[in-house]
Backbone as CSV, one residue per row, in Angstrom:
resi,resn,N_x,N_y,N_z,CA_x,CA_y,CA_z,C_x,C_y,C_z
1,UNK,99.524,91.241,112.404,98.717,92.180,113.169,97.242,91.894,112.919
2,UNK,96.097,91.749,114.085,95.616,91.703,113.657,94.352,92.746,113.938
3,UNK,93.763,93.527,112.688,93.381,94.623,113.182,92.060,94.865,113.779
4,UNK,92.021,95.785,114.471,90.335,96.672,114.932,90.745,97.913,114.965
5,UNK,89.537,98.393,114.303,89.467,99.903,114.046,89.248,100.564,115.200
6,UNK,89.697,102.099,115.034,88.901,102.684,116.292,87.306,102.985,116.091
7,UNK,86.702,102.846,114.880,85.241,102.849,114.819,84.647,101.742,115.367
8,UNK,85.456,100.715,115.317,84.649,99.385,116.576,84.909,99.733,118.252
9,UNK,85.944,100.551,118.164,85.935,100.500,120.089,85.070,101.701,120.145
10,UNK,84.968,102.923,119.166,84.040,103.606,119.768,82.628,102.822,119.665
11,UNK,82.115,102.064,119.305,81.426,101.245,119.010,80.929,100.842,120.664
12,UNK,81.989,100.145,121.000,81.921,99.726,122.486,81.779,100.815,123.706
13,UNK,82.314,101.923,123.625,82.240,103.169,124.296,80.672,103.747,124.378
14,UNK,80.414,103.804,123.011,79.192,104.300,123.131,78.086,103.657,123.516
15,UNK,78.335,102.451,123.457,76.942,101.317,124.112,77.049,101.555,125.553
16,UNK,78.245,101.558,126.221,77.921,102.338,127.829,77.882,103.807,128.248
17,UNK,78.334,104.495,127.546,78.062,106.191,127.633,77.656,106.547,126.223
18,UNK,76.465,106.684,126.364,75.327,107.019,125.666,75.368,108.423,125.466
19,UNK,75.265,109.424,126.355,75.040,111.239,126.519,76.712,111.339,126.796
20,UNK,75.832,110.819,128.605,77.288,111.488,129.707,77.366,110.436,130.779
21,UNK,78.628,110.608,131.382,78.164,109.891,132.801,77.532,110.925,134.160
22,UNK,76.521,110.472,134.350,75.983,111.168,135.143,75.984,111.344,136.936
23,UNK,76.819,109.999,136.892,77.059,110.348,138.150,78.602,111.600,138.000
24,UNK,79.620,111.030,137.271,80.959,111.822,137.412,80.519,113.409,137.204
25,UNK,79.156,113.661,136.296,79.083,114.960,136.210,78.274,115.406,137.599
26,UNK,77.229,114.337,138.124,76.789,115.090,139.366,78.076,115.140,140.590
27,UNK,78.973,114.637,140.688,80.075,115.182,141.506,81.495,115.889,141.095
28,UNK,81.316,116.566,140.049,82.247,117.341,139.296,83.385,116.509,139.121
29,UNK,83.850,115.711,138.528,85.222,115.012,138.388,85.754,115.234,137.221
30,UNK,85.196,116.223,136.519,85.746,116.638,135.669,87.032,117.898,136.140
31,UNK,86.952,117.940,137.478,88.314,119.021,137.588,88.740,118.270,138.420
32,UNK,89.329,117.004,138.682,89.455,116.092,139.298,90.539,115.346,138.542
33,UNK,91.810,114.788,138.567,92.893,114.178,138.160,92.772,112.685,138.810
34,UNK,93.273,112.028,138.129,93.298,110.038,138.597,94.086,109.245,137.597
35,UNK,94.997,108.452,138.486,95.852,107.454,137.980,95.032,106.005,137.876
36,UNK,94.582,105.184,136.731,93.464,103.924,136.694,95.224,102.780,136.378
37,UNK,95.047,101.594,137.276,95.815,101.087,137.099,95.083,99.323,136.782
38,UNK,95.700,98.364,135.940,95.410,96.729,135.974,95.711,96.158,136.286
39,UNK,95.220,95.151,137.290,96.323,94.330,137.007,95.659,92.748,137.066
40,UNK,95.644,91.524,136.494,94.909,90.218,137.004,95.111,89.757,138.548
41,UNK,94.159,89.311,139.023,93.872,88.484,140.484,94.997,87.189,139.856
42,UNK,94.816,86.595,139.037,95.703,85.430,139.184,96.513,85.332,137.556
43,UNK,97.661,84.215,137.415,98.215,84.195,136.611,97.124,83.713,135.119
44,UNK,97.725,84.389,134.285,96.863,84.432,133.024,98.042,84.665,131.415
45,UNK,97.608,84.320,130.378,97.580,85.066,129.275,97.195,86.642,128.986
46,UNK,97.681,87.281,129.133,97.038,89.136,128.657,96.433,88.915,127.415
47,UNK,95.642,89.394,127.030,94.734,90.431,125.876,94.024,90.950,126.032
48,UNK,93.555,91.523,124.959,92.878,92.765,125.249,93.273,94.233,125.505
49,UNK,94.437,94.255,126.646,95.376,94.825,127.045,95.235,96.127,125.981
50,UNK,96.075,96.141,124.661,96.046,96.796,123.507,95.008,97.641,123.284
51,UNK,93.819,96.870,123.212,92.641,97.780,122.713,92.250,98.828,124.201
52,UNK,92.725,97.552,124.938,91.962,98.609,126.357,92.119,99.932,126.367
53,UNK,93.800,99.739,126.206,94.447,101.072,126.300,94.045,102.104,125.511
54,UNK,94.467,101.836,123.997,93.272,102.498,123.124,92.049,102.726,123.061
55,UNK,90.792,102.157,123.983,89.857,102.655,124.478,89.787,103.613,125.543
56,UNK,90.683,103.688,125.945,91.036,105.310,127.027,91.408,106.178,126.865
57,UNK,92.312,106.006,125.662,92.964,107.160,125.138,91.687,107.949,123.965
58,UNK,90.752,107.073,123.495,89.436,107.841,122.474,88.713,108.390,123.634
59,UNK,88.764,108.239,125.129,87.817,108.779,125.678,89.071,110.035,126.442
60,UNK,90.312,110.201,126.347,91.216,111.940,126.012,91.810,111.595,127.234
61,UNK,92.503,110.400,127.572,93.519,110.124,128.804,94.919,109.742,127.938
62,UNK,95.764,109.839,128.624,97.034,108.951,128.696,96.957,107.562,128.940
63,UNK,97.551,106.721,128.390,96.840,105.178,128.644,97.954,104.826,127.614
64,UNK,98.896,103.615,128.728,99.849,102.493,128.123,99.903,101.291,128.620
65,UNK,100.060,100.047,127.478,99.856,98.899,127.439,100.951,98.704,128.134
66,UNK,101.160,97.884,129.501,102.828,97.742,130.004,102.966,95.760,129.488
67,UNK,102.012,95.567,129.559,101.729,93.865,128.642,101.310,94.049,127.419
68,UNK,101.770,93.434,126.011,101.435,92.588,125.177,100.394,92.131,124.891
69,UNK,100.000,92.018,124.098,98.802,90.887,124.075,99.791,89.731,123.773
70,UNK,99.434,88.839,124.764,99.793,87.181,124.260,100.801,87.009,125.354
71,UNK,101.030,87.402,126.523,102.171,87.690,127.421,101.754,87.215,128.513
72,UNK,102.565,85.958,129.241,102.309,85.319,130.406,102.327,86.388,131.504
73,UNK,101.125,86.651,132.377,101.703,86.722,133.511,100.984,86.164,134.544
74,UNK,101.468,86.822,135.824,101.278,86.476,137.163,100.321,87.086,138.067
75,UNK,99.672,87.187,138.704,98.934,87.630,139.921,99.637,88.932,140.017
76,UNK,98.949,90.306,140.020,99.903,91.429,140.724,100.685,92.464,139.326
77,UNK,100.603,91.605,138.245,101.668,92.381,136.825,100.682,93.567,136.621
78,UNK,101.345,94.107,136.354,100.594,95.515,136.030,100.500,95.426,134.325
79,UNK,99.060,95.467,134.233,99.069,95.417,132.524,98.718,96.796,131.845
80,UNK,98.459,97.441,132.188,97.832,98.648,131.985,97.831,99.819,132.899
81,UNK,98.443,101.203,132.729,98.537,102.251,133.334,98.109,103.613,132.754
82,UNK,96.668,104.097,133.302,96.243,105.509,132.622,96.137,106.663,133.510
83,UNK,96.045,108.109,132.599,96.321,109.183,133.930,95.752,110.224,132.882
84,UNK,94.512,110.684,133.935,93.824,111.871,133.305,92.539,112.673,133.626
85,UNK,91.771,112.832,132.762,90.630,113.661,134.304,89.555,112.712,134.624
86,UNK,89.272,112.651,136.058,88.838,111.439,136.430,87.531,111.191,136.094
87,UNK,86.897,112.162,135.418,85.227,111.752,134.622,85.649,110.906,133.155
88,UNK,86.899,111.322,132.992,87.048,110.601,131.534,87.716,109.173,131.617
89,UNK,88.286,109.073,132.409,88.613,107.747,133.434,87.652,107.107,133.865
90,UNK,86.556,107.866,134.374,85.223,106.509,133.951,84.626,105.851,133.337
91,UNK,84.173,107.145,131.969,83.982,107.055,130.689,84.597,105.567,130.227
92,UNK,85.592,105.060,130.558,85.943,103.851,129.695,86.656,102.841,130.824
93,UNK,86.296,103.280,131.968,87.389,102.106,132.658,86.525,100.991,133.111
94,UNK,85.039,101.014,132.511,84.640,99.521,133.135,84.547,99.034,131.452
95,UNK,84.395,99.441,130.786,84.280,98.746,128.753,85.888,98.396,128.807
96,UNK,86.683,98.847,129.303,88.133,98.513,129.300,88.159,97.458,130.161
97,UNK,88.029,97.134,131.257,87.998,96.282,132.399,87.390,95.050,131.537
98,UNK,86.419,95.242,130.953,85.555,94.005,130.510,86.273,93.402,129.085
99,UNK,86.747,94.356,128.452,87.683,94.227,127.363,88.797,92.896,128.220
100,UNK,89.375,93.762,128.901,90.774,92.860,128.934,90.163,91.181,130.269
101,UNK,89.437,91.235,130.822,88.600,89.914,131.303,88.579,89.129,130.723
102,UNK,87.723,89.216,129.741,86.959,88.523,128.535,88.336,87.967,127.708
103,UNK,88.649,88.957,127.487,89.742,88.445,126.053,90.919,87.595,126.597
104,UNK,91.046,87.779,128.015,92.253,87.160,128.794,91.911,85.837,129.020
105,UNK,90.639,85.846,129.347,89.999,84.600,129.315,89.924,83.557,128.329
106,UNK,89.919,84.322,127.467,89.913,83.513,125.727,91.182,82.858,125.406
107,UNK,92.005,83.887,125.648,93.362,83.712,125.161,93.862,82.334,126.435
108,UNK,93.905,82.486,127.474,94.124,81.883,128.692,93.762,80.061,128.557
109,UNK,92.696,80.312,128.220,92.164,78.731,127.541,92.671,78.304,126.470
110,UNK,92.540,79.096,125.604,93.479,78.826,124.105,94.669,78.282,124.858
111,UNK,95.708,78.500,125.592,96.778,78.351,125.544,97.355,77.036,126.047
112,UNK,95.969,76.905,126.952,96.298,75.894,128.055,95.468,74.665,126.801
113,UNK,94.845,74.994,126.395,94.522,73.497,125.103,95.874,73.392,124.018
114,UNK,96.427,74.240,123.704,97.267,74.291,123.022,98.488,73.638,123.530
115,UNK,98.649,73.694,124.701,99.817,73.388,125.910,99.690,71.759,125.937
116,UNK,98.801,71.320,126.166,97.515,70.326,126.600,97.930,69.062,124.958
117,UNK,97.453,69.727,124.220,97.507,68.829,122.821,98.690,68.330,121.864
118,UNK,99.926,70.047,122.667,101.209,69.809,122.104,101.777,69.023,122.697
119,UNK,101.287,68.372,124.046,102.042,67.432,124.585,101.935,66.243,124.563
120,UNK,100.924,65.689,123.744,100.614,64.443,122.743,101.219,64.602,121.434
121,UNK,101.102,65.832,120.509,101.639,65.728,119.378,102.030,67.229,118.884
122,UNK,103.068,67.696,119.092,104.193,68.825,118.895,103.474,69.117,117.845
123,UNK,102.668,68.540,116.672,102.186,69.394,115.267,101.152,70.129,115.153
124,UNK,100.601,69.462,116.170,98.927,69.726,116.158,98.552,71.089,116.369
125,UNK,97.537,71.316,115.741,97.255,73.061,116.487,95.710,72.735,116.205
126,UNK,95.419,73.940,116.991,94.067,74.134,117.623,93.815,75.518,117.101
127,UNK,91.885,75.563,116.282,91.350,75.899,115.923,90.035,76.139,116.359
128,UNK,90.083,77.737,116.115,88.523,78.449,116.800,87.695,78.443,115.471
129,UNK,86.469,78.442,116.179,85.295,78.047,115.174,84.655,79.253,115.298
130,UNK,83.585,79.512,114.562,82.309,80.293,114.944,81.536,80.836,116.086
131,UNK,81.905,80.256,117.097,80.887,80.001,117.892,81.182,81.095,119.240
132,UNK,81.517,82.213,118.319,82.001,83.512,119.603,80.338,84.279,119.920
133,UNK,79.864,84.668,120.492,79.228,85.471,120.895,78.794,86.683,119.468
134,UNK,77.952,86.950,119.037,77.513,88.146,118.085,78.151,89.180,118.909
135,UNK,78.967,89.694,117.937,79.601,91.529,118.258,80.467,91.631,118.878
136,UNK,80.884,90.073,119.119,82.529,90.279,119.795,83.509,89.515,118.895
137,UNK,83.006,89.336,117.370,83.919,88.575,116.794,85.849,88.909,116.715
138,UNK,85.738,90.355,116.620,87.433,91.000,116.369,88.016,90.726,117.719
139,UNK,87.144,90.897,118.993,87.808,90.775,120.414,88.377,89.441,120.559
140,UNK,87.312,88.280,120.107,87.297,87.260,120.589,88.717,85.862,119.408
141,UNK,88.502,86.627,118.049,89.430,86.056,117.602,91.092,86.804,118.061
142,UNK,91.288,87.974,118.282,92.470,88.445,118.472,93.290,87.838,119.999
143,UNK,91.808,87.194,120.451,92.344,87.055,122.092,92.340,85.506,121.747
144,UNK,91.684,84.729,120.804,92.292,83.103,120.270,94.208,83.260,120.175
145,UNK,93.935,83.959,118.748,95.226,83.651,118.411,96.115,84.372,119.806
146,UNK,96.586,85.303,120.309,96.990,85.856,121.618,97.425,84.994,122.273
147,UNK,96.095,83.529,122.403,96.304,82.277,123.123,97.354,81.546,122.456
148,UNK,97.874,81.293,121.067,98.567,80.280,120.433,97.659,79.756,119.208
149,UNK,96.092,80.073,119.198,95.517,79.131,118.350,95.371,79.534,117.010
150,UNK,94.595,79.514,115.865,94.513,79.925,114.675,93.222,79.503,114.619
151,UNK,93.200,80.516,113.257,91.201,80.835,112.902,91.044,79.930,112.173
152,UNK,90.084,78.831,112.274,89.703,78.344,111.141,88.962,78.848,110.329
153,UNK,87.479,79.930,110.385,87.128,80.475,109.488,86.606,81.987,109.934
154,UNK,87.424,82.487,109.544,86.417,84.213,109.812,84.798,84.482,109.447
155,UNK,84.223,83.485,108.331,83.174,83.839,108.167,82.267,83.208,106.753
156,UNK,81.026,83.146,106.346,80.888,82.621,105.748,80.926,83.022,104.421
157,UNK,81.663,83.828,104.202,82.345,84.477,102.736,83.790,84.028,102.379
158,UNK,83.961,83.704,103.433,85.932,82.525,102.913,85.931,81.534,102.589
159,UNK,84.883,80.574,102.814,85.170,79.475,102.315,84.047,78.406,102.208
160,UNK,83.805,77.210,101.352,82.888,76.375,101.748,82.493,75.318,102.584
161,UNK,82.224,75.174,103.203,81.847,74.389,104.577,80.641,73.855,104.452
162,UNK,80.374,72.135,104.012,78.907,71.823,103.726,78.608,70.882,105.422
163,UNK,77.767,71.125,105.615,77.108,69.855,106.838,76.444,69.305,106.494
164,UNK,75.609,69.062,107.685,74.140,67.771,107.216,73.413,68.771,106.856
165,UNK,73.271,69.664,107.726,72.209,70.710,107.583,71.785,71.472,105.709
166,UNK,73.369,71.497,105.194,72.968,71.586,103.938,72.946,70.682,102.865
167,UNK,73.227,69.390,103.455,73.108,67.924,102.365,71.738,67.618,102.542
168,UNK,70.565,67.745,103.448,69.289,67.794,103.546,68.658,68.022,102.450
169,UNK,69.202,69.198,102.082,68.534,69.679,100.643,69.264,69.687,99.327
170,UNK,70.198,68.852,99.141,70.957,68.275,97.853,70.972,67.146,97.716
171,UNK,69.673,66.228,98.383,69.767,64.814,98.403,70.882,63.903,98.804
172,UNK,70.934,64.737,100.267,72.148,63.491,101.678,73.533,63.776,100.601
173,UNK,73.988,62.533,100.950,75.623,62.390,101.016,75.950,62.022,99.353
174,UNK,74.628,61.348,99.346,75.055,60.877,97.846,74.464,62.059,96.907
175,UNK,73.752,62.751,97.049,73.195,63.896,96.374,74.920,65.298,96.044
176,UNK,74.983,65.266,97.179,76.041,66.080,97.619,77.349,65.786,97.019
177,UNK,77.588,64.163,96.827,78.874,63.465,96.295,79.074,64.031,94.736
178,UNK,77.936,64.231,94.023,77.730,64.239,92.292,77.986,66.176,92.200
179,UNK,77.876,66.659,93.197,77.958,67.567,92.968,79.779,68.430,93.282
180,UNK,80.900,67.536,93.802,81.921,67.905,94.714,82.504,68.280,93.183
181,UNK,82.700,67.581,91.858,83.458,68.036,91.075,82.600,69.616,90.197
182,UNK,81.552,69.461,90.543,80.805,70.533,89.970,81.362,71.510,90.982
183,UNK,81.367,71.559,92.105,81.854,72.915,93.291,83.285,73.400,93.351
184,UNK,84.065,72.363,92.286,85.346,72.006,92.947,85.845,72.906,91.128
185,UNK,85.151,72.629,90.221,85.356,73.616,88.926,84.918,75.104,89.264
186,UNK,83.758,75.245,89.935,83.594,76.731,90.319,83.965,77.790,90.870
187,UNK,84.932,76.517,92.459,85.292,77.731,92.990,87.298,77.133,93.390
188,UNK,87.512,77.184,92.601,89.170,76.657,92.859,89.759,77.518,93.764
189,UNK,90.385,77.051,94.122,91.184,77.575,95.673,92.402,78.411,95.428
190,UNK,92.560,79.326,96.040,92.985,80.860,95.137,95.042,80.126,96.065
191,UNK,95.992,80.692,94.875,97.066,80.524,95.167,97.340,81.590,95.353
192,UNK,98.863,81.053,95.918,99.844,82.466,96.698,100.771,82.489,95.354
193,UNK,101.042,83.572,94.676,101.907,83.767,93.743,103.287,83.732,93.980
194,UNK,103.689,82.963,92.611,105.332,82.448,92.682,106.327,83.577,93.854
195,UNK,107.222,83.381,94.651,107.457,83.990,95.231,108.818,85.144,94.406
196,UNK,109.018,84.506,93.251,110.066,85.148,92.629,108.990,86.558,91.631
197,UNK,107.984,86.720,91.496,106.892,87.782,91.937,106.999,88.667,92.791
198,UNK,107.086,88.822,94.011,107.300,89.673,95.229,108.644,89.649,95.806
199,UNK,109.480,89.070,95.472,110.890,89.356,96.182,111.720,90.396,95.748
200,UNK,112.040,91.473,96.482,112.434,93.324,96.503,113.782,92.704,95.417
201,UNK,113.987,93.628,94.171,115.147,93.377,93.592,115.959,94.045,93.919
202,UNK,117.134,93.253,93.849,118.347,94.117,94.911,119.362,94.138,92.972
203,UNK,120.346,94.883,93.466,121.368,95.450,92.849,122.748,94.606,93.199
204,UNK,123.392,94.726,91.971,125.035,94.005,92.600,125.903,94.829,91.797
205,UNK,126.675,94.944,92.213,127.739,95.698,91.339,129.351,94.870,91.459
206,UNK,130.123,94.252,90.730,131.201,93.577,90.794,132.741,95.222,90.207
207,UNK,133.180,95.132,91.678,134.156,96.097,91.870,135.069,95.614,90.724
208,UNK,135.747,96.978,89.936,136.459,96.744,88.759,137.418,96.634,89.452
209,UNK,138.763,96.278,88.972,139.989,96.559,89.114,140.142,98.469,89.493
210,UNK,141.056,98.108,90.568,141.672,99.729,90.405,142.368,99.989,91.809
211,UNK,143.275,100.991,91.546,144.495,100.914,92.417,144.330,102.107,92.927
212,UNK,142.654,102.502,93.708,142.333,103.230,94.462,142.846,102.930,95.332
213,UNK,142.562,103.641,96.459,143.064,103.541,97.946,142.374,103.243,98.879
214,UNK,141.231,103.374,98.495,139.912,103.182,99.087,139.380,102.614,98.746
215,UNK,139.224,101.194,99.451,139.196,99.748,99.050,137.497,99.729,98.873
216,UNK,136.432,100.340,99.738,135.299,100.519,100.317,134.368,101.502,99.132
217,UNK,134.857,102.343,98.354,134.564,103.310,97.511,133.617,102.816,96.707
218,UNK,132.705,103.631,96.142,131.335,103.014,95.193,132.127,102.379,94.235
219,UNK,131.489,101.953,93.026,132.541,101.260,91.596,132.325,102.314,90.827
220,UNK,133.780,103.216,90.223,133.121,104.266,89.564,134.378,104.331,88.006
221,UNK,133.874,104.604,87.271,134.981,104.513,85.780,136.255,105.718,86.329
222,UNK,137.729,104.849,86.235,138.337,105.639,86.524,139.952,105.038,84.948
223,UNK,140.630,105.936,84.951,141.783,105.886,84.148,142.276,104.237,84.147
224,UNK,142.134,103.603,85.173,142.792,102.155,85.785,141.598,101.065,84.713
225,UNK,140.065,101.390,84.541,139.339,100.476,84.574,138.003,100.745,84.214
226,UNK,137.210,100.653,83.243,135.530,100.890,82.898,135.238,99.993,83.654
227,UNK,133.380,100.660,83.841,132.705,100.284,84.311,132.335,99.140,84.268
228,UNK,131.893,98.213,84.839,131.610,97.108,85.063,130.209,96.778,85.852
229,UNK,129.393,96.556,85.294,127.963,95.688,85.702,127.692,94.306,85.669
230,UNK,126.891,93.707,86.665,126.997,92.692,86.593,125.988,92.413,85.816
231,UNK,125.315,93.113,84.670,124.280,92.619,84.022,124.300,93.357,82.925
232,UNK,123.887,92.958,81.861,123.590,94.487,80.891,122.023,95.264,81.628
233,UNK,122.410,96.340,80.575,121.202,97.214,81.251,120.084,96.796,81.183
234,UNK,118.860,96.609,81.773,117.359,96.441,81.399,116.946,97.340,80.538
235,UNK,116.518,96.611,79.619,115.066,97.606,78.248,114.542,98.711,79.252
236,UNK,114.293,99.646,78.266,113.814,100.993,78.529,114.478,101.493,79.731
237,UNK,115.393,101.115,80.127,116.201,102.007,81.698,117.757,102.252,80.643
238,UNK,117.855,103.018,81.359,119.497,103.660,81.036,120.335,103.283,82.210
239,UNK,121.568,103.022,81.518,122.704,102.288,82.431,124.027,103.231,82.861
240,UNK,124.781,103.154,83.957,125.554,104.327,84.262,127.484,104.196,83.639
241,UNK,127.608,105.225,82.741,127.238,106.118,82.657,126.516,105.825,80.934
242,UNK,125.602,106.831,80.566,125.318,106.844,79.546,125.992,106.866,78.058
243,UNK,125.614,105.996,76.830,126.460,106.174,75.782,127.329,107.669,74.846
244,UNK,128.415,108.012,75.099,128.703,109.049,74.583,129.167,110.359,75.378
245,UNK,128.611,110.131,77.068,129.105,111.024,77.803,130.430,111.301,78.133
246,UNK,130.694,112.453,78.627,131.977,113.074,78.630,132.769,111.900,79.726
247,UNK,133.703,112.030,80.353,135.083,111.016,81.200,134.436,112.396,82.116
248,UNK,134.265,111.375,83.585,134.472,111.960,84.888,135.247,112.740,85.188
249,UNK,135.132,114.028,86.096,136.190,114.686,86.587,136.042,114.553,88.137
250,UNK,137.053,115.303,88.644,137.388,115.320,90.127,136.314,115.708,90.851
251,UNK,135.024,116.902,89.908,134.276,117.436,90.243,133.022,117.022,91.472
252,UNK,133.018,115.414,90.662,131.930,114.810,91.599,131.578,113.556,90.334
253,UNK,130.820,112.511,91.269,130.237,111.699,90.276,129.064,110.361,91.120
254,UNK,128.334,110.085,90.275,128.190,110.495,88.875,127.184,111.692,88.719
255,UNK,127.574,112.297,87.686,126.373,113.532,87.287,125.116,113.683,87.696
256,UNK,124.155,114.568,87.821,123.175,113.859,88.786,122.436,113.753,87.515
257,UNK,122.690,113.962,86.184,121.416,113.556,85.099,121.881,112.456,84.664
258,UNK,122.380,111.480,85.455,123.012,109.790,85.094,122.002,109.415,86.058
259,UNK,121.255,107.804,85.798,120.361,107.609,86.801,120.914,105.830,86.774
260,UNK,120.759,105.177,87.554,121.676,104.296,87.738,120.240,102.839,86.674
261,UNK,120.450,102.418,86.536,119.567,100.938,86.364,119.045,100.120,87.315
């Protein structure tokens, strides 16, 4: 997922309705009802789509994405459908309009280079740079990838990236060369931790013997057969049932002051 807040689309809202809209209030459309519908002139990639919608709904309409972001379509698809009072339906239906243009556009090209390059070499992928417009960075990367492509850098706090522009002043290439093991001790390149770290621990339990009837039944200590774990207990946890407790009855089980391991 990749996110934008709603403090960036009001962001965008408010750079075109500033107070009010002044025409919808000089012809009362505020007691006025309207269905705003999308759709592209020609076949495209959707994005944008998402936020659009969510930019209509901060300005107090009904508003659903009927496209995806990242979703082929055709001339005529309906990407977007809102319904509500028709001053507030203005309020955002041209910052929405320009939303899903723009970003469709992005994505649309992305796809067709991506299309374009995989058909020389199936591995290859294609990478957006910097070079979006100031203040449309979240629009403009969400509507890359949308296209198929991937970020090469969000920004100049992720990573190091030297050019000419900064070998100028470390004395060129060879200035710059004496320094790669000095940059390369400072800032080491952060790993993804062992994956046996984050993998959810699951439980097993190996069914004892027993001439229940109910083949499906939890594993529970009965006259036929003790308990059976497939592990001893872990340090500091208690294991079921506890040392010294009474033999199960018909009553129920296990006790609810037994807590499993």
């Amino acid at each position: 997922m990749f996110w934008i807040s709603d403090e960036y689309l009001r962001l965008l809202i408010e750079e075109d309705l500033h107070i009010l809209d002044l025409t919808s209030a000089a012809l009362k459309l505020e007691t006025k009802r309207g269905i705003l519908t999308a759709a592209p002139k020609k076949s495209c990639v959707a994005a944008g789509v998402e936020e659009a919608a969510r930019l209509l709904k901060l300005c107090g309409v009904e508003a659903v994405a009927l496209a995806p972001n990242g979703a082929a379509v055709t001339a005529g698809d309906l990407l977007l459908k809102a319904e509500g009072p028709a001053d507030r339906l203005h309020a955002a239906a041209k910052t929405a309009q320009n939303v899903m243009e723009h970003s469709s556009g992005i994505a649309s090209r992305c796809a067709a280079l991506v299309r374009l390059a995989r058909q020389a070499a199936p591995q290859v992928e294609i990478s957006v740079t910097r070079k979006h417009f100031p203040g449309t960075k979240r629009l403009s990367l969400a509507a890359a990838l949308a296209g198929g492509a991937s970020i090469h850098r969000l920004g100049l706090s992720d990573s190091i990236l030297v050019f000419d522009q900064h070998r100028v002043f470390v004395g060129g290439v060879k200035g710059f060369a004496g320094l790669v093991a000095e940059l390369s001790a400072a800032f080491r390149k952060k790993r993804s931790p062992p994956k046996s770290t984050i993998r959810p621990r699951r439980r097993r339990w190996r069914r004892p013997a027993s001439t229940s009837s109910n083949a499906n039944a939890l594993t529970r200590r009965t006259s036929n057969g003790p308990w059976s774990p497939s592990r001893p207990s872990t340090p500091g946890r208690s294991c079921w049932p506890p040392a010294g407790s009474p033999t199960p009855t018909s009553s129920g089980w296990p006790p609810r002051a037994w807590t499993p391991w």
